[in-house]
PLY file of the C-alpha trace (Angstrom):
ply
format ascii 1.0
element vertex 351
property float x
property float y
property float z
element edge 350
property int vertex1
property int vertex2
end_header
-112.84 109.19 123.34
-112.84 112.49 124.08
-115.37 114.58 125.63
-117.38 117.25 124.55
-116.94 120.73 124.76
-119.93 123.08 124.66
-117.49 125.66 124.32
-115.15 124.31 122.06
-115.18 126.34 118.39
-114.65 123.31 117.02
-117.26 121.14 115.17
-119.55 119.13 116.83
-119.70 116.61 113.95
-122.68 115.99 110.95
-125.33 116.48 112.80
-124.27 119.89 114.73
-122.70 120.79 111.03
-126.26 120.08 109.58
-128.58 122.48 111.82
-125.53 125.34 111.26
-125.96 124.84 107.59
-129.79 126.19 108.18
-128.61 128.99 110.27
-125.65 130.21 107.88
-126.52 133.39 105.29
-126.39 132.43 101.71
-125.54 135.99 100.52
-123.06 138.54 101.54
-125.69 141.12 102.55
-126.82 138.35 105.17
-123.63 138.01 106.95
-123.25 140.01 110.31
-119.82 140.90 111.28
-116.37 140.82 109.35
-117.60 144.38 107.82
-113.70 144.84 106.15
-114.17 141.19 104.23
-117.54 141.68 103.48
-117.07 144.88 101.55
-113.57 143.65 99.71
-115.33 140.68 98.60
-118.11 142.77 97.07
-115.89 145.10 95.07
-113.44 141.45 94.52
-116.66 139.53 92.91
-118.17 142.80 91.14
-115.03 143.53 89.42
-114.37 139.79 88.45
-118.09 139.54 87.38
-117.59 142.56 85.08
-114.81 141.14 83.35
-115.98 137.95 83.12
-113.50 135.99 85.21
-112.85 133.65 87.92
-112.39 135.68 91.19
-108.74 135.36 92.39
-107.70 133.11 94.69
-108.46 133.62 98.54
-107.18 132.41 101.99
-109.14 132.74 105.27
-107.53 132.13 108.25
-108.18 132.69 112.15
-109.62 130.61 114.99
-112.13 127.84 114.20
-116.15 128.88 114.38
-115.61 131.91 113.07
-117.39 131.75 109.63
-114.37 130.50 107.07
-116.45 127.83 105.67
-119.69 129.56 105.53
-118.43 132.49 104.00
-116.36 130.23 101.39
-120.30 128.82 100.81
-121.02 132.47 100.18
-118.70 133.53 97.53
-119.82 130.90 96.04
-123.19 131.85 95.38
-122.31 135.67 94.72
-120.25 134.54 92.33
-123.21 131.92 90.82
-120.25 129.16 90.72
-120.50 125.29 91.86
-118.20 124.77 95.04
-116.10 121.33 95.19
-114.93 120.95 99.08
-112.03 119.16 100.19
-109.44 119.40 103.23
-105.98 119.14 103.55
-105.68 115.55 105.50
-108.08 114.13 102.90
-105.80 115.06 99.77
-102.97 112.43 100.50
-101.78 111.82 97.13
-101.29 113.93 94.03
-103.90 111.99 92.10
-106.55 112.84 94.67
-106.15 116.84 93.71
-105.46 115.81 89.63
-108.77 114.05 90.19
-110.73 117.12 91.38
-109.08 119.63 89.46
-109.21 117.67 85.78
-112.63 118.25 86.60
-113.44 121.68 87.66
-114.99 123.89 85.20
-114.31 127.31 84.02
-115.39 129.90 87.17
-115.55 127.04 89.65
-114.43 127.36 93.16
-112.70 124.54 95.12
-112.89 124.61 98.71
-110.00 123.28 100.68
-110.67 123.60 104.79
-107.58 122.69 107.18
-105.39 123.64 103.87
-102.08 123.69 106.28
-102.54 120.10 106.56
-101.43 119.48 103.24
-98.68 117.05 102.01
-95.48 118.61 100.52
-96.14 116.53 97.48
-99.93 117.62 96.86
-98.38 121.40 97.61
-96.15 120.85 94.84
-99.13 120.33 92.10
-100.93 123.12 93.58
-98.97 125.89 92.74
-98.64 125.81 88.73
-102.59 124.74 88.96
-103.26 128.04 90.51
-100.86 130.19 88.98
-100.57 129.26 85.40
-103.66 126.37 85.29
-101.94 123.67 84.46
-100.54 120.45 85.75
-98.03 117.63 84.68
-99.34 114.51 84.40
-96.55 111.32 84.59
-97.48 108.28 83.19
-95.75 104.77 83.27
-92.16 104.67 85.15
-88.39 104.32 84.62
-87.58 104.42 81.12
-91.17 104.33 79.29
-92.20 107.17 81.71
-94.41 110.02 79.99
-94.80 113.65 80.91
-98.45 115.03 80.18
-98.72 118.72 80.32
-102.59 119.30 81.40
-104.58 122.68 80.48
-106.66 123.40 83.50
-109.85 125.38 83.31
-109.40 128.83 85.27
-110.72 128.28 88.70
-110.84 129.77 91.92
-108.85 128.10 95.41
-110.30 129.16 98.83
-108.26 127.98 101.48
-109.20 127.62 105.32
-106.70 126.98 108.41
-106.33 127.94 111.85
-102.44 128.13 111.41
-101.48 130.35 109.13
-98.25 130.20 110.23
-98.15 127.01 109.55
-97.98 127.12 105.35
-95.25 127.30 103.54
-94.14 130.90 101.73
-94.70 130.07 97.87
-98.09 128.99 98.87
-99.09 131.87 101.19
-97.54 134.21 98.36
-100.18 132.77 95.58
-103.36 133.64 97.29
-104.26 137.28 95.92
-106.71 138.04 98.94
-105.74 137.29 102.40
-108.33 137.72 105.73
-107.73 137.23 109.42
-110.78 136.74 111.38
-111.10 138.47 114.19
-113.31 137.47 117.10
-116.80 138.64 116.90
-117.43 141.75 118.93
-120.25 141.76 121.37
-122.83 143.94 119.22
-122.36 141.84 116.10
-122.76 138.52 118.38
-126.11 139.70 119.66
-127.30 140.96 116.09
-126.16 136.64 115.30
-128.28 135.26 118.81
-130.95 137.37 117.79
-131.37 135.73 114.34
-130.71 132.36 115.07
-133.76 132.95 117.55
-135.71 134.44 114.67
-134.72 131.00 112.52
-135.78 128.95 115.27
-138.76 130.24 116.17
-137.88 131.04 119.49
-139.15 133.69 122.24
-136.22 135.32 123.64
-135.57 138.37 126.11
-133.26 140.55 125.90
-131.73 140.22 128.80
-131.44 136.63 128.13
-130.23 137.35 124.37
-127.18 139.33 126.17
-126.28 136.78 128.51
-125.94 134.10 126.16
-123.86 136.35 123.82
-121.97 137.01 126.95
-121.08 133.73 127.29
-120.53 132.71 123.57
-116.30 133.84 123.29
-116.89 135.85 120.04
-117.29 132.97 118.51
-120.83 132.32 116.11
-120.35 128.46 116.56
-120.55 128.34 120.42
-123.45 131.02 120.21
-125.38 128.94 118.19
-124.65 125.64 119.98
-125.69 127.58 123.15
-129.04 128.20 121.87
-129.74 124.89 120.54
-129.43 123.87 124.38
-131.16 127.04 125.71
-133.85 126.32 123.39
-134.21 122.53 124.64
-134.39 123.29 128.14
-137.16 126.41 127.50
-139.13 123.32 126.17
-138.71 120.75 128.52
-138.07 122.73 131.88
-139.75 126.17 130.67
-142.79 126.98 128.85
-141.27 127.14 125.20
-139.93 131.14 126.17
-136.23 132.13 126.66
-135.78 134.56 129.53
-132.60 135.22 131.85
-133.69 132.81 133.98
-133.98 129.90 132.22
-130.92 130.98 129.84
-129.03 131.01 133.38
-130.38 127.42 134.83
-129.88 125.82 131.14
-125.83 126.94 131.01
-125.36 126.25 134.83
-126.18 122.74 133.61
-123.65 123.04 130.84
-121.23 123.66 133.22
-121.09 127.27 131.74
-120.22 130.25 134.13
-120.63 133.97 134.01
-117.51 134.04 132.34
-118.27 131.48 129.86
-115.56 129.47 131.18
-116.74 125.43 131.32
-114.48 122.64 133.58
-111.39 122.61 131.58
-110.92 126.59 131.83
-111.10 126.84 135.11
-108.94 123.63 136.06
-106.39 125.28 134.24
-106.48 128.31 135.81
-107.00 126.61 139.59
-103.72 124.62 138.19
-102.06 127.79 137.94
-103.04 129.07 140.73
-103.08 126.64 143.55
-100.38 123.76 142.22
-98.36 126.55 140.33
-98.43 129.89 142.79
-100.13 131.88 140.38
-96.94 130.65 138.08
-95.22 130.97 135.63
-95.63 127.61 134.75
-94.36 125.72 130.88
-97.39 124.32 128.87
-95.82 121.07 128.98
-96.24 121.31 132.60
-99.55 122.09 132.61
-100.32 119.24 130.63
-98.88 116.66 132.24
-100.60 118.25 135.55
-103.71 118.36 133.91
-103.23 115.08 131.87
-104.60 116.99 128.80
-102.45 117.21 125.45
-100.29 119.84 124.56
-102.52 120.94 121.17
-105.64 120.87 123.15
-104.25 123.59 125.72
-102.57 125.87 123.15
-105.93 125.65 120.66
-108.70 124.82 122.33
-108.15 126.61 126.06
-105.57 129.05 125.95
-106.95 131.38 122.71
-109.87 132.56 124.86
-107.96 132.81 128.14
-105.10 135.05 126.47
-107.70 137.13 124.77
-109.76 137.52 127.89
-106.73 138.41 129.88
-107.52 136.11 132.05
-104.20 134.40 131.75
-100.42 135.48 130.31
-97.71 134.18 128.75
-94.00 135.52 129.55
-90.99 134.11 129.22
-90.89 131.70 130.89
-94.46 130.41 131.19
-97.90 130.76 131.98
-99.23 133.24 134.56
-102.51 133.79 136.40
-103.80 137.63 135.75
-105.71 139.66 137.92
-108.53 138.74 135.61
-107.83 135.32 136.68
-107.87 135.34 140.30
-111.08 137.22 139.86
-113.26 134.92 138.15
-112.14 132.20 140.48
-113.51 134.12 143.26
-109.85 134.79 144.84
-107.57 138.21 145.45
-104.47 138.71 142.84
-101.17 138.70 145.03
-99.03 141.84 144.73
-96.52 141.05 142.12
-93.08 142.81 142.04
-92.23 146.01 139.25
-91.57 144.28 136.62
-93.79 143.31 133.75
-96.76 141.17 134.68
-95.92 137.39 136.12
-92.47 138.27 135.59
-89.79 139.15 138.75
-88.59 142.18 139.15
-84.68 141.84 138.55
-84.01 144.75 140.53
-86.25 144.62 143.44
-83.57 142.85 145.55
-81.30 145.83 145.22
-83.81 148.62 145.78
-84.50 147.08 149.15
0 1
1 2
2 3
3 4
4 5
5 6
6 7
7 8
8 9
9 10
10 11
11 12
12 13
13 14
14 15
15 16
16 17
17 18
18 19
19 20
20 21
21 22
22 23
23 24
24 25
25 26
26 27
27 28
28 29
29 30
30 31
31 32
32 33
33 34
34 35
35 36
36 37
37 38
38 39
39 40
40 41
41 42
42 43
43 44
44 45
45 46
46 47
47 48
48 49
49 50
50 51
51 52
52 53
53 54
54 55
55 56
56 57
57 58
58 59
59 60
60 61
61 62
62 63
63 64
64 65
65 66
66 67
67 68
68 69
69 70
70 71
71 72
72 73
73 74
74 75
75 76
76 77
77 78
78 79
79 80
80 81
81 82
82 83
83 84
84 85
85 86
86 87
87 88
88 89
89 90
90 91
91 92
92 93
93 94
94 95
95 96
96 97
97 98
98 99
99 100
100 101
101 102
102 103
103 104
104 105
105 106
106 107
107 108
108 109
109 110
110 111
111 112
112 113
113 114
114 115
115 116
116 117
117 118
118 119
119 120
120 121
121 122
122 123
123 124
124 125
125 126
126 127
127 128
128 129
129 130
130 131
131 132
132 133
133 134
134 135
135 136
136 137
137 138
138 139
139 140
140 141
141 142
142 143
143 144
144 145
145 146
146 147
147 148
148 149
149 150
150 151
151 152
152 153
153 154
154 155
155 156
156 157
157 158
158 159
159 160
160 161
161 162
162 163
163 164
164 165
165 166
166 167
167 168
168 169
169 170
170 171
171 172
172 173
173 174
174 175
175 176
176 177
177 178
178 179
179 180
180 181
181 182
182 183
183 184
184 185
185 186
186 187
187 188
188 189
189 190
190 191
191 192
192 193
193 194
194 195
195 196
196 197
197 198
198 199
199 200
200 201
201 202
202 203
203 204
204 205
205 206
206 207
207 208
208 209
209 210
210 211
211 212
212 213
213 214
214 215
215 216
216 217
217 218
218 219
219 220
220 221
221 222
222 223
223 224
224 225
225 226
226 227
227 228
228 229
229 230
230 231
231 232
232 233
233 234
234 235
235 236
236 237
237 238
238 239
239 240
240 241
241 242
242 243
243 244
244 245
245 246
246 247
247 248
248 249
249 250
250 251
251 252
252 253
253 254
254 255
255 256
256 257
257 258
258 259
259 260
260 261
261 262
262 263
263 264
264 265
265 266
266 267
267 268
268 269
269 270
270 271
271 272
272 273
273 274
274 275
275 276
276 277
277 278
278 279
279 280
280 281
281 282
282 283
283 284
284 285
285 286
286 287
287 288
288 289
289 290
290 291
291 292
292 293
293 294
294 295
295 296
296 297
297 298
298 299
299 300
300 301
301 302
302 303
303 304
304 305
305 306
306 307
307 308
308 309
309 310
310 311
311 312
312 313
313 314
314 315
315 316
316 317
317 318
318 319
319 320
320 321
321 322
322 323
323 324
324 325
325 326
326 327
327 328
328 329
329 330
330 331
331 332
332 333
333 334
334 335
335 336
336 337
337 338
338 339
339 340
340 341
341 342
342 343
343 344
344 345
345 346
346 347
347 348
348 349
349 350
């Protein structure tokens, strides 16, 4: 089973999902950050409200706890529409998606999280459903089969993933309105601690409101799982009221540091550094050193550390950065002229 990450972006399961769904904005002018999306989704849903049409179809993608569902949830209501959710692995079969769409309604939006994960065969039915509403329908086999051409009701698809990268071209080319998230910059972090406070009815300080931003990756997921703990501890250790203090003892307990790195983070950067010289070291290497998988290094550890610069990627491997060595308390070593973590091919012949 594996263990949890009070870092980790990703879902914490129902009950985590649940006490986000009270914290997440219901309309646009609620959402903090994103400013570029925000205001082409206005003008998007104003224009298709005017002419009295489904909005087009839209695909969010970036890192995980980042706001893809919630703001999916938002359209939504802007645009006054029921919302069917789905995901990729949970569509299997072409009949699951005829199910859903025979079904939708004119102006509806279906929802479809992790929408890289889809089956070539489901793909197939999805693109003449959203580009000319309409699906075949087959019916019986071998010689008595039928072909039923199905009249869809004009919809909307929002799709969610991680991997852009990883869907195929005729799908990616279908979506009229296309968003990277970015991660959430410090100032519109804070403006998202200092609300979920307000919903929670909880006392902070400022100071205290910083450091836990500080700490939170840029990510609204991990900032709001970081309160939910802050908040317990003000109760039981505290007397109900967030400052630095207790904000400081609650994520030392976490195993949270100034850098908002937690066990894994830095045992991959010690890896580096001690077993590895600093590297450059292969990912499958790492891996097997740290007996983690692969897909857990490359999307659960390594976004933050690259963004952070707190670790590199050349050639051919891994590297410890200055940034590195510093928040493990040691001194970079002098590297050679060439570009960072990589040898200098000509050092041997200046000398």
């Amino acid at each position: 089973m594996p263990r949890e990450r009070v870092v980790s972006a990703e879902s914490g399961g129902p009950v985590e999902d649940g006490f986000n769904w009270s914290l997440r904005p219901k309309r646009l002018g609620e959402c903090i950050g994103q400013q570029k999306l925000v205001e082409k989704l206005q003008i998007a849903i104003q224009a298709a409200k005017k002419r009295e049409e489904p909005l087009e179809h839209i695909l969010f993608h970036g890192p995980p706890g980042l706001g893809k569902t919630t703001l999916a949830h938002v359209v939504a209501n802007e645009m006054g529409a029921p919302i069917r959710v789905s995901s990729g692995p949970a569509l299997t079969r072409p009949a699951d998606l005829v199910g859903i769409l025979t079904n939708m309604k004119r102006g509806d939006i279906l929802f479809i999280d992790e929408i890289h994960r889809l089956s070539p065969m489901v793909e197939e039915y999805i693109y003449p459903a959203i580009e000319d509403f309409k699906i075949d329908i087959v019916m019986d086999r071998g010689n008595f089969a039928r072909v039923f051409n199905f009249q869809l009701e004009p919809f909307t698809l929002i799709g969610a993933t991680t991997r852009a990268g990883f869907l195929s071209a005729p799908l990616l080319a279908r979506f009229g309105i296309t968003h990277h998230f970015e991660f959430y910059p410090q100032a519109d972090l804070a403006e998202i601690v200092r609300r979920t406070a307000g919903l929670m009815n909880l006392e902070i300080t400022s100071e205290a409101l910083a450091e836990i931003t500080r700490r939170s990756r840029g990510t609204p997921r991990i900032a709001n799982r970081l309160m939910r703990r802050v908040r317990d501890f003000a109760q039981v250790k505290g007397d109900g009221r967030a400052e630095l203090g207790v904000v400081q003892r609650a994520l030392l307990m976490e195993g949270i540091d100034e850098h908002g790195l937690d066990d894994l983070d830095r045992r991959l950067l010690k890896t580096i550094i001690d077993y590895y010289h600093g590297g450059p070291v292969g990912i499958e290497a790492l891996a097997a050193t740290l007996n983690e998988e692969v897909d857990t290094l490359e999307d659960m550890v390594e976004p933050y550390l690259l963004k952070e610069g707190l670790v590199g990627r050349t050639r051919q491997g891994r590297i410890a950065m200055e940034r590195g060595y510093q928040a493990m308390g040691m001194k970079a070593p002098a590297r050679g002229k060439g570009a960072a973590g990589e040898p200098d091919l000509f050092a041997a012949d200046e000398a």
